[in-house]
Structure formats: structure tokens, C-alpha cells
C-alpha positions as CSV (number, residue, x, y, z in Angstrom):
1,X,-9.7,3.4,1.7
2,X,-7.2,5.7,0.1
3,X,-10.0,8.2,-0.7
4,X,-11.4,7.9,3.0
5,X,-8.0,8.9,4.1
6,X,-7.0,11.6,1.6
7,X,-10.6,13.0,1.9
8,X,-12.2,12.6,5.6
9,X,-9.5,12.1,7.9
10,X,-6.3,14.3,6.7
11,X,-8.4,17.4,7.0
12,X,-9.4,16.9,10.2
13,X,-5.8,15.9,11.3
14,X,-4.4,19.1,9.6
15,X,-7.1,21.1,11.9
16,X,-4.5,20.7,14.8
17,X,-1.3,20.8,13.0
18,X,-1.0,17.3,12.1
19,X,-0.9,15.0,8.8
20,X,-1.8,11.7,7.2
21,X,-0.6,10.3,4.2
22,X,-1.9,6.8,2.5
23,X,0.6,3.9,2.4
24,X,-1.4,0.9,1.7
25,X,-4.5,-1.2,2.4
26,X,-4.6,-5.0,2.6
27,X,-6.9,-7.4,3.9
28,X,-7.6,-4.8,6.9
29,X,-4.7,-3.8,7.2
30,X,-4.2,-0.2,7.1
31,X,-0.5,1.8,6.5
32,X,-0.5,5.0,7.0
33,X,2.5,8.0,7.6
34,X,2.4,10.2,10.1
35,X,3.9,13.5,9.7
36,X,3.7,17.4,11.0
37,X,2.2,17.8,14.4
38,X,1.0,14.2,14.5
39,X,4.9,12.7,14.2
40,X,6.1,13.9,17.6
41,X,2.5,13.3,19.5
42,X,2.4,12.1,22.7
43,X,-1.3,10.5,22.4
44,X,-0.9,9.0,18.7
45,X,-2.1,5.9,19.8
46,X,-5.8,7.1,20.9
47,X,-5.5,8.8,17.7
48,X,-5.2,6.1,15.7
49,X,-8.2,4.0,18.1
50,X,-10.0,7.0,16.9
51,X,-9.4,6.7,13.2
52,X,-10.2,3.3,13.1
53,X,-13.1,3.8,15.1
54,X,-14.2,6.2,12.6
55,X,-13.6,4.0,10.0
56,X,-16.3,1.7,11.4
57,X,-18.6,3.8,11.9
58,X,-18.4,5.3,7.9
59,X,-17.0,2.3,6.1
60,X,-18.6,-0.8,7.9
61,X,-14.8,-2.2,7.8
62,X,-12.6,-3.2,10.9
63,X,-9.1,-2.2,10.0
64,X,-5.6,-2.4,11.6
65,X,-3.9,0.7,11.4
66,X,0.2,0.7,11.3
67,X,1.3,4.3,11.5
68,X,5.0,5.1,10.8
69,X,6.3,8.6,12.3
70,X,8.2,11.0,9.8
71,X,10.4,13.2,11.8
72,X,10.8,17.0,10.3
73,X,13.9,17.0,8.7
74,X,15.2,19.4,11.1
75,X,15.3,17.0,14.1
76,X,18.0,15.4,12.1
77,X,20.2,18.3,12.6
78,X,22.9,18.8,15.2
């Protein structure tokens, strides 16, 4: 799954701004991190239907995907 990830999806994600990192993978369960572009989307939600759709499609496998957001450091700022 990790190669799937690193090797299918984050350059297509990166396309548009956007990034994907691996977190883990268990029992269906997909963990991924959000980052760039993708962190502050509006619409991550029919992005991550579409990643999982895509993973069906390729991988035969029905996952779950958990995405946590990584704000750019400099939202932190006052």
C-alpha cells in the first residue's frame, strides 16, 4: 500500500499543488498526511472517495482512508 501511495497517487496529488505522505495500513485501514495544497482544500473529502476509489480499481482492496491535515508552518504565525 505504501508503494501504491508513494508511487501512483502522490504524483498525481503534487500535479495541483498538493501532497500525500504514508502513515500506516491495517486491516483496511488506510493513514495517510495531508500536506501542501491538499491541507487547506475545501473538497478533501471527494478527494479522498477518489483515492480510495482508485484503490479499488488497481489493488482489488476496499480501504478506509483517515487523512490528517498538516498546516504550513506559517499559518502558525501571528
Amino acid at each position: 500500500m505504501k508503494d501504491y501511495i508513494e508511487n501512483i497517487i502522490k504524483p498525481k496529488l503534487q500535479g495541483d499543488g498538493g501532497e500525500i505522505d504514508f502513515i500506516s495500513y491495517d486491516n483496511g485501514a488506510l493513514t495517510v498526511l495531508l500536506q501542501g495544497e491538499c491541507s487547506k482544500c475545501l473538497i478533501v473529502e471527494r478527494c479522498i472517495a477518489w483515492i480510495e476509489g482508485e484503490i479499488l480499481r488497481d489493488m482489488r482492496e476496499s480501504v478506509k482512508i483517515t487523512a490528517q491535515k498538516k498546516k504550513p508552518f506559517f499559518w502558525d504565525k501571528d
